[in-house]
C-alpha positions in Angstrom: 0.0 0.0 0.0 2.9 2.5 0.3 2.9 5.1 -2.3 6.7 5.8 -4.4 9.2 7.8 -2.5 8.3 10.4 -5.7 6.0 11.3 -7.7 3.6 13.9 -9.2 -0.3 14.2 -7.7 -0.8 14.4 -11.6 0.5 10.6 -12.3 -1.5 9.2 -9.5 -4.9 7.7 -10.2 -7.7 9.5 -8.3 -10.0 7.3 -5.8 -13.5 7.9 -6.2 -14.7 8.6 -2.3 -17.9 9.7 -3.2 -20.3 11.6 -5.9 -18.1 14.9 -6.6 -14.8 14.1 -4.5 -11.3 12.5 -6.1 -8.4 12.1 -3.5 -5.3 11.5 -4.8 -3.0 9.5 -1.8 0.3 9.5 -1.2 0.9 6.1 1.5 3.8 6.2 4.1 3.7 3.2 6.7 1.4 4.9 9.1 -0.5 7.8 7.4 -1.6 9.3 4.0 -1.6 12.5 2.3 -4.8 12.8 0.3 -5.4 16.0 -2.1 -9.0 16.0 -2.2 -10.6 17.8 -5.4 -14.4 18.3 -4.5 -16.6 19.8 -7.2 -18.7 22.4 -6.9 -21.5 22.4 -4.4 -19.8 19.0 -3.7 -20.8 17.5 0.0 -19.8 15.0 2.1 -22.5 13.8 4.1 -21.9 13.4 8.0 -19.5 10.9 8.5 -16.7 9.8 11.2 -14.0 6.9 10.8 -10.9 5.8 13.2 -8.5 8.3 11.7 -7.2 11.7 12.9 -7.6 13.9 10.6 -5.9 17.2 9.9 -6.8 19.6 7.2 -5.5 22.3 5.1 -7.5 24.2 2.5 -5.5 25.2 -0.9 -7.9 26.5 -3.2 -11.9 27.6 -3.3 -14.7 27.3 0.2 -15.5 24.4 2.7 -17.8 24.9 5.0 -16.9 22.3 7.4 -19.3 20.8 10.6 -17.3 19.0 12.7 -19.0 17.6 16.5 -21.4 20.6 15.6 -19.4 23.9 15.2 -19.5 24.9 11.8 -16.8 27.0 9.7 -16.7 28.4 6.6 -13.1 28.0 5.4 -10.9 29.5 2.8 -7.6 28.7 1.4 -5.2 28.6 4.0 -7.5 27.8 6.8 -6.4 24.7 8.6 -9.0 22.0 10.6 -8.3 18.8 12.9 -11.0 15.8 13.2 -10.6 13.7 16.1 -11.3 10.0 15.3 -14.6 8.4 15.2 -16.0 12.6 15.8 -18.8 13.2 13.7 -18.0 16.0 10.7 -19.3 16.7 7.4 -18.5 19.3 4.6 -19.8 21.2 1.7 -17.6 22.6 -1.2 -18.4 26.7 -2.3 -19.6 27.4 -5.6 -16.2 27.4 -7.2 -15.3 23.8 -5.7 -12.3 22.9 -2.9 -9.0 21.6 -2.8 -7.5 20.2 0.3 -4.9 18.3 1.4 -5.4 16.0 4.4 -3.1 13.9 7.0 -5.0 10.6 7.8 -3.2 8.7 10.7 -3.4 5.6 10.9 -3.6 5.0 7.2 -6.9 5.6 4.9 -6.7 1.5 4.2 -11.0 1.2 3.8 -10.0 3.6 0.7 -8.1 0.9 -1.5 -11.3 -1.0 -1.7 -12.9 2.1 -3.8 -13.1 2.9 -7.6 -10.6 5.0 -9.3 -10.1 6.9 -12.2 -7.4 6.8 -15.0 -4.6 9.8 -14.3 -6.1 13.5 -15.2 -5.2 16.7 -14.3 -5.9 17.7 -11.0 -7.6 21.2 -10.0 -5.0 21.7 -8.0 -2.0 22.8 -8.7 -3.2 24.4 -11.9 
């Protein structure tokens, strides 16, 4: 499951996580990086899952709910999730990019659909 010591979030094949949302991850031995393209209006219902999660946003709005406080973030605006706290998330008009730590790794992610190689929103 570990990802190359190198590469490009370009090369890497996006995993579908749900309707409007490709990460792209990047494996170590006991995390991943995942840039996270969400399309517009994209939302991710309330969930919660083992991992910590911390967050940083890099381009567009998230409004982001997590154990009830709610946020409206922009690009540089950072966010930590607890695991197994509840937290959900809805992209602006324009769509989010964000790049999230998962630890321990996201393993219940292999298991999903992916996508061929594209070009990601972000870096542009």
């Amino acid at each position: 499951m570990k990802t190359q010591t190198f590469a490009s979030i370009a090369d890497l094949r996006p995993y579908l996580i749900r309707a409007g949302m490709k990460a792209r991850l990047v494996n170590g031995a006991r995390a991943t990086l995942a840039v996270i393209d969400i399309e517009p209006n994209g939302v991710a219902e309330e969930h919660h899952h083992e991992n910590e999660q911390l967050g940083l946003i890099v381009s567009g709005e998230l409004t982001l709910r997590i154990a009830g406080e709610e946020r409206s973030l922009q690009p540089g605006d950072t966010y930590v999730v607890p695991g197994n706290v509840p937290h959900d998330a809805k992209a602006g008009p324009l769509g989010a990019t964000v790049v999230d730590v998962f630890i321990p790794v996201r393993a219940d992610w292999e298991k999903l659909p992916r996508a061929e190689p594209l070009s990601p929103d972000w870096p542009r």
